[in-house]
N, C-alpha and C positions, 0 to 999 in steps of 0.2 A: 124330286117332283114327279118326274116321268113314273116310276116303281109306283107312287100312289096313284097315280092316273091310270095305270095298265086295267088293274081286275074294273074298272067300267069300260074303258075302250074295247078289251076283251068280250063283252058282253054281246057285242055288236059284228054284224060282215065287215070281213078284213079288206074288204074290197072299198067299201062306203067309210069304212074310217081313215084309211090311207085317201081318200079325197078329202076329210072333214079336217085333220090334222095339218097336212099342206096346205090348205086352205087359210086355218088359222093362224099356221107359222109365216105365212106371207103377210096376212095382220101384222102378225106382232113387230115385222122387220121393219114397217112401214111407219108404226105408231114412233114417236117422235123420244127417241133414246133407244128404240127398239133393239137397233143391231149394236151398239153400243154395247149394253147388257148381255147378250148373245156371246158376244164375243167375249165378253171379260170372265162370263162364266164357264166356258166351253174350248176358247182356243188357245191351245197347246204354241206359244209361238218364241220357239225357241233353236238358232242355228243349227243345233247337233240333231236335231232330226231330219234337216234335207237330205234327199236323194236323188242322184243325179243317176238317170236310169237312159235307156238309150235316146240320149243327148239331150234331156228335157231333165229340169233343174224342179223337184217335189218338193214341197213346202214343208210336210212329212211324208212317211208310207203308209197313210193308213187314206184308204178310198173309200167312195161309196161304185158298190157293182151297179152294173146295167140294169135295169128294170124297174128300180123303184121313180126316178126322173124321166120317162121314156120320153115326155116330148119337149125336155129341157125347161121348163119353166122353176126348177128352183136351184139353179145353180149359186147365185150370191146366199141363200138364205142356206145350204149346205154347208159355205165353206166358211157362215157364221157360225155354225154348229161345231167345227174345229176339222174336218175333211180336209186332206192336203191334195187330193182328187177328185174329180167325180167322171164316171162313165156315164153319158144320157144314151137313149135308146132302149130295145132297139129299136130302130128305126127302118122304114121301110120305104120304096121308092112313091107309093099313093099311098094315101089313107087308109085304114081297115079298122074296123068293130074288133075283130079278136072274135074268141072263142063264148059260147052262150054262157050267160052268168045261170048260177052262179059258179066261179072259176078259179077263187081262193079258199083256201079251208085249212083254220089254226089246227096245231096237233100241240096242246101247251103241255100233257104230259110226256111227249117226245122233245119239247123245245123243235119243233119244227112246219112248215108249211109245206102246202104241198098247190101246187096253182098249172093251169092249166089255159094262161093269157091269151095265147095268139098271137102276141106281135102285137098287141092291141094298139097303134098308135094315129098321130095326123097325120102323119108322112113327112117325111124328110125336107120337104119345102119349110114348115110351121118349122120343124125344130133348127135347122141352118138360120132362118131369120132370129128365133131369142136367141140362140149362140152370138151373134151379129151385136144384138143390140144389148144385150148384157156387157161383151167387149168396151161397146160405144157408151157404157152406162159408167165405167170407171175413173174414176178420178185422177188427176193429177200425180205422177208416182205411186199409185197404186196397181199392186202385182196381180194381174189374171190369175185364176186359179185353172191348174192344165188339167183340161176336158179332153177325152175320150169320147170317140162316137164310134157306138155298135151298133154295126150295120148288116140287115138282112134280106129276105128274100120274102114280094108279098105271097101269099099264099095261093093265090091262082096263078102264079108263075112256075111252067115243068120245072122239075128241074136240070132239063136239058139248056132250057135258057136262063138259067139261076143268075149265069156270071153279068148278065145283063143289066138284072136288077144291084146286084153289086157296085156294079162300075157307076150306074145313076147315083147313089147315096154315097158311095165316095166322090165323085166329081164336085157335087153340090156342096159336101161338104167339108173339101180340101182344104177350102181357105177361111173355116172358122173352127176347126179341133187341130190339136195338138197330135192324137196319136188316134189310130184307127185301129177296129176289133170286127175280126169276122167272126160272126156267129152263125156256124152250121150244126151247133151241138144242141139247140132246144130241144124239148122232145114234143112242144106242144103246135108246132106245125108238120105236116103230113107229109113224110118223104125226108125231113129237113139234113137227117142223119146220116142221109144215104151217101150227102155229100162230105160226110168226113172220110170215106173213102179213099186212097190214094189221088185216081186218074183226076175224079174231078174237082176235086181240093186244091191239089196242082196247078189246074187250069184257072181255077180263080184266084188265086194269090198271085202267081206269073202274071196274067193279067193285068190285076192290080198293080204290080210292080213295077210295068211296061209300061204306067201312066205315073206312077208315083214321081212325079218331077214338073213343077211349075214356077218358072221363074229363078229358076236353081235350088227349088226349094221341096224335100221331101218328106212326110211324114212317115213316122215309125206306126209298120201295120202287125199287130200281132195277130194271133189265132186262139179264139178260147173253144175248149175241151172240155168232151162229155169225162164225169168218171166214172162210165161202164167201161171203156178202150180195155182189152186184153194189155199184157204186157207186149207183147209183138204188134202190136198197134199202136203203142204209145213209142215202139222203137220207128214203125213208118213214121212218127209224127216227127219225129226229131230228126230222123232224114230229109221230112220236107223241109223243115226251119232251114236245114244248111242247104239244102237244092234252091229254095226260092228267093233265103236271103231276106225272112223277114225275120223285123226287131224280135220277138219274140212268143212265149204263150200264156195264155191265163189260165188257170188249173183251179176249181174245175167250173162248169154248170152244174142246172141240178140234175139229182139222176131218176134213173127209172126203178131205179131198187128198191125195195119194203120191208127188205129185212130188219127184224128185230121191234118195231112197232109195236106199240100197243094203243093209240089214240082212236078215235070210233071214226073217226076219215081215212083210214090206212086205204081203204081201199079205193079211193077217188083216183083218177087219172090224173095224170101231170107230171110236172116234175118235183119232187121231194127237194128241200135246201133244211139246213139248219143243223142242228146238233147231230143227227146219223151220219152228215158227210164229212162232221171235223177229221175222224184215221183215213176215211179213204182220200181224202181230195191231197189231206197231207203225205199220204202214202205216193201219190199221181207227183204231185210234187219231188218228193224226194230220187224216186225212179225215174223222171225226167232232166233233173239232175245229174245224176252219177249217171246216164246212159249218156248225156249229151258231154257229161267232163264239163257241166257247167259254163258252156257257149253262148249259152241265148239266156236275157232274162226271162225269169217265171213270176208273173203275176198273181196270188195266192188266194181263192178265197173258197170259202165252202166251209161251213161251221164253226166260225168263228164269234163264241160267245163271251171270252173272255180274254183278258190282256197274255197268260198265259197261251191260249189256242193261237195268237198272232207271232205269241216267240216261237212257238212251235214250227209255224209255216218257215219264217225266218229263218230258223237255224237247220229245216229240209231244205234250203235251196231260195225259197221266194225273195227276191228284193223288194217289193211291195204287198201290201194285202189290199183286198176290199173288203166290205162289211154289206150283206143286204140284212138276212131271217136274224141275225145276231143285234143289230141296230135295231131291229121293229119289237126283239126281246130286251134287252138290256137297255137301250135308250141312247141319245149321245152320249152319258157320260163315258159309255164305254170304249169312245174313238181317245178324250182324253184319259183313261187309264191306259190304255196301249201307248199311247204319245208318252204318260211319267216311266210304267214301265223300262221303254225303251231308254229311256235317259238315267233309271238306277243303276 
């Protein structure tokens, strides 16, 4: 169904149809059999896919990344579509517009996008409450699906006082996600990269760390990563994992790179995701890996258009994937081919 719908959805800003889409899949959840249907066509649910990753028990491994739910509003209608994940965000401590439209741009002879958001979101207040009331929406023996929250830095914040805005959007939202994700790797806020740097990346995860405990109770904070990082920069990263002592990293964001392109948006600013970054992001993987002797889990995503591209992550290293540019090409069906896949 989705493959016939694509070449008119394609016709349209990728920005206006990912609101028209969501929009209507929240219809459909609602109409009366709705998720019903959803599910019997879509969810993979079957034991030998859990994974049990630092200390949080996955439904399967196959996620949706940050950016597509940034202010949590469709977590249940997600984990209809067969997700055994979802990262919302990212999120920031106030409100912000994001970056002037228009800010997404298809490249469909590259299989890939290229966007240039902002952080566009309501702020971390809006998205803590539906996390909240999603929770509070679940029925009787039924299993939350484990949420992620990527959290960042608003953009009028130096980033001298970056770890500021940090500690706001994890405080708030401690006690309604599962596993927390610093995102300093965007490229579409001003400065953001600078903090993937040693000193002050350091200082915000130690930070974090040094809060990470309420009620005896702490979440797993990963780090997700640009894949421009040199090799000797991907070796500092694995140094910090074992100095700060967090759960682990996401591999990759999107990058800044253009090589090989041929779509007539190549040259748009932003960050590039989608079929360019399936070798390198699985290359960042694999190197992360074999440099760390496989200590910290690696969360895997970047060009993942096929059930094939998620064995691949898998067998570099990744115990989980996510899906964003790959989902908005291929459709769900492509979370349950990953899910039989895995199970041939």
């Amino acid at each position: 169904m989705y493959q016939l719908l694509k070449p008119l959805l394609f016709k349209f800003d990728p920005e206006n149809v990912h609101y028209f889409v969501t929009r209507n899949l929240k219809r459909f959840n609602k109409m009366p059999g709705g998720t019903a249907i959803s599910k019997a066509v879509w969810v993979s649910d079957d034991k030998r896919l859990e994974r049990e990753v630092f200390g949080l028990k996955f439904k399967n491994p196959v996620g949706l990344a940050a950016g597509f739910d940034k202010n949590a509003e469709m977590i249940a209608e997600m984990g209809n579509l067969g997700f055994g994940f979802i990262e919302v965000g990212t999120v920031t401590p106030l409100p912000q517009p994001g970056n002037d439209k228009p800010r997404m741009f298809r490249l469909p002879v590259d299989e890939a996008l290229i966007n240039r958001m902002g952080f566009n979101n309501l702020g971390v207040d809006v998205a803590a409450e539906r996390i909240a009331a999603y929770r509070k929406s679940l029925k009787a023996g039924q299993t939350a699906l484990i949420i992620g929250g990527n959290i960042g830095k608003n953009k009028v914040t130096a980033n001298e006082d970056a770890v500021s805005d940090y500690i706001k959007c994890f405080d708030r939202l401690f006690d309604v996600v599962d596993y927390f994700v610093v995102n300093v790797s965007s490229p579409n806020t001003p400065g953001l990269r600078a903090l993937q740097e040693k000193e002050p990346l350091m200082n915000i995860l130690n930070t974090l760390q040094q809060r990470n405990s309420k009620n005896g109770i702490s979440r797993p904070i990963l780090l997700k990563i640009a894949p421009d990082l040199t090799n000797e920069q991907l070796d500092d990263i694995a140094d910090i994992v074992k100095q700060t002592g967090i759960a682990g990293i996401i591999a990759t964001n999107t990058t800044i790179s253009r090589e090989g392109l041929t779509s007539k948006f190549k040259e748009e600013t932003g960050g590039l995701s989608g079929r360019p970054l399936t070798k390198r992001s699985t290359e960042v993987i694999s190197y992360l890996h074999k440099a760390s002797g496989g200590s910290f889990p690696i969360i895997g995503v970047g060009g993942i258009h096929s059930a094939e591209d998620a064995v691949e992550k898998l067998n570099a290293g990744a115990v989980l994937v996510q899906l964003y540019t790959g989902f908005i090409y291929e459709g769900p069906g492509l979370i349950r081919r990953i899910c039989k896949r895995l199970l041939s």
